[in-house]
C-alpha positions as CSV (number, residue, x, y, z in Angstrom):
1,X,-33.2,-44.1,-6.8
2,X,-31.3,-41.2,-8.0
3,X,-30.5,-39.7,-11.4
4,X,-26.8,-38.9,-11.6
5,X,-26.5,-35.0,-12.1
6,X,-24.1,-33.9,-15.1
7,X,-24.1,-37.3,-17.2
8,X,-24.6,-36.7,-20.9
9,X,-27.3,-38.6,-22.7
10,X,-24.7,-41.4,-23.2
11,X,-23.5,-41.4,-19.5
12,X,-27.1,-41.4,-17.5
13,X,-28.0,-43.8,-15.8
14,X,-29.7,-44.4,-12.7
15,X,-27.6,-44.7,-9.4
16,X,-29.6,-46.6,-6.5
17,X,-29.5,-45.1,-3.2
18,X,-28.4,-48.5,-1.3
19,X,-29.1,-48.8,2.8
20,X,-26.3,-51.4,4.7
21,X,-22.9,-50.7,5.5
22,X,-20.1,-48.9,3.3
23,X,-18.2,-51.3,1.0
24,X,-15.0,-52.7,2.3
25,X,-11.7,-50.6,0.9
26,X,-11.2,-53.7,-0.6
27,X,-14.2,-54.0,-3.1
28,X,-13.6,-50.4,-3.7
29,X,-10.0,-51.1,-5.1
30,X,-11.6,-53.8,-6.9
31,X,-14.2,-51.4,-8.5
32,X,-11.2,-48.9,-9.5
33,X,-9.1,-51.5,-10.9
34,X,-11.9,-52.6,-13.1
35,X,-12.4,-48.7,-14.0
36,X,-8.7,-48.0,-14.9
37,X,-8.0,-51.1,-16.6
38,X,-11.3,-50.1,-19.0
39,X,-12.3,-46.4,-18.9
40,X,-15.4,-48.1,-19.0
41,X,-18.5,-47.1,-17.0
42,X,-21.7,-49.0,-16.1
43,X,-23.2,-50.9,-17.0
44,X,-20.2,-51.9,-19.2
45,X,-17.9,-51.8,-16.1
46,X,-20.0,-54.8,-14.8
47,X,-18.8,-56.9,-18.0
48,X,-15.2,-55.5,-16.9
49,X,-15.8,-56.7,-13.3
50,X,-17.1,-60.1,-14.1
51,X,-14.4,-60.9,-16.7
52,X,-11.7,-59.4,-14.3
53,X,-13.3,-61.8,-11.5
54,X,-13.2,-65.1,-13.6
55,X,-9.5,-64.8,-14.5
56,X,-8.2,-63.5,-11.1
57,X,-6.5,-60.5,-12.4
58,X,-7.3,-59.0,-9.7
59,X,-5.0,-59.9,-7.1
60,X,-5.2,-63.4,-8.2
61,X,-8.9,-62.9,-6.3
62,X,-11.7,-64.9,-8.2
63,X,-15.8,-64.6,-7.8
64,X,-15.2,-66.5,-4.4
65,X,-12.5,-64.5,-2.8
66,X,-14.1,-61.5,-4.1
67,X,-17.2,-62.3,-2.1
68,X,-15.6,-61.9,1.3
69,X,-14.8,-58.6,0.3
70,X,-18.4,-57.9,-0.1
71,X,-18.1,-58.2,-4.4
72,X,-21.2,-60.0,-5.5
73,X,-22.3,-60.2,-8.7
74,X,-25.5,-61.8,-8.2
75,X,-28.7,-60.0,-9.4
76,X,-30.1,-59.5,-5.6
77,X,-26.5,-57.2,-5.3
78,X,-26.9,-55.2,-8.3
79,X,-27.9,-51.9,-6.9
80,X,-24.8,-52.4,-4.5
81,X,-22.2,-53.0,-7.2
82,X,-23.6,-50.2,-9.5
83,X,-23.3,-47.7,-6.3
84,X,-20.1,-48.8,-5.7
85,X,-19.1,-48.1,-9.9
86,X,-20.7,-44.5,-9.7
87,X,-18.8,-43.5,-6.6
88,X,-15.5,-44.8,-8.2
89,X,-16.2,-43.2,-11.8
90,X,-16.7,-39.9,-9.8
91,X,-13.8,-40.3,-7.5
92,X,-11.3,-41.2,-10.7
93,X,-13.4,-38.6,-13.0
94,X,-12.6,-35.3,-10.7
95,X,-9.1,-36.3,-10.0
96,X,-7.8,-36.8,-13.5
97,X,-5.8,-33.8,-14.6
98,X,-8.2,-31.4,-17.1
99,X,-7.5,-31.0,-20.4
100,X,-6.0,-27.8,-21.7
101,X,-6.9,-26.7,-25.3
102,X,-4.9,-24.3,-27.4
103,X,-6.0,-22.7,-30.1
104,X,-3.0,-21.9,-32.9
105,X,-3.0,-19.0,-34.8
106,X,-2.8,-19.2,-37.9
């Protein structure tokens, strides 16, 4: 296990270091939809995924479909799915645009 560098006290978490093979593109555009639909991050984006799973919205794709993409929501998979959250937070996280401030004079 790994402590993610630069969260604040609200962000950290631990991210597990997972052995197997890379998640599909698939389950990876799963994760980001979840992300962009919420701006959550985990382990609220798990609440995202599951509720996105059980009404199809993604792709029509529910907890069935999802697992042949190699989305499992079951407790053996956790350290998997958080993995896959993390790298998708940091991926959407250093391409957003940064924010300029401007200080008026006044």
């Amino acid at each position: 296990m790994i402590i993610r560098e630069g969260a604040t006290a609200h962000e950290a978490f631990v991210v597990p270091v997972v052995d197997g093979p890379p998640p599909t593109q698939e389950a990876l555009d799963f994760v980001r939809f979840c992300y962009r639909r919420s701006g959550v991050i985990w382990p609220e984006l798990y609440d995202e995924m599951c509720a996105t799973a059980a009404r199809g919205a993604y792709r029509g794709l529910d907890y069935e479909a999802l697992a042949t993409f190699g989305i499992s929501f079951a407790l053996t998979e956790m350290p998997r799915l958080a993995a896959m959250a993390h790298k998708i937070v940091a991926e959407e996280r250093a391409t957003r645009a940064p924010v300029i401030r401007v200080a008026l004079a006044g």
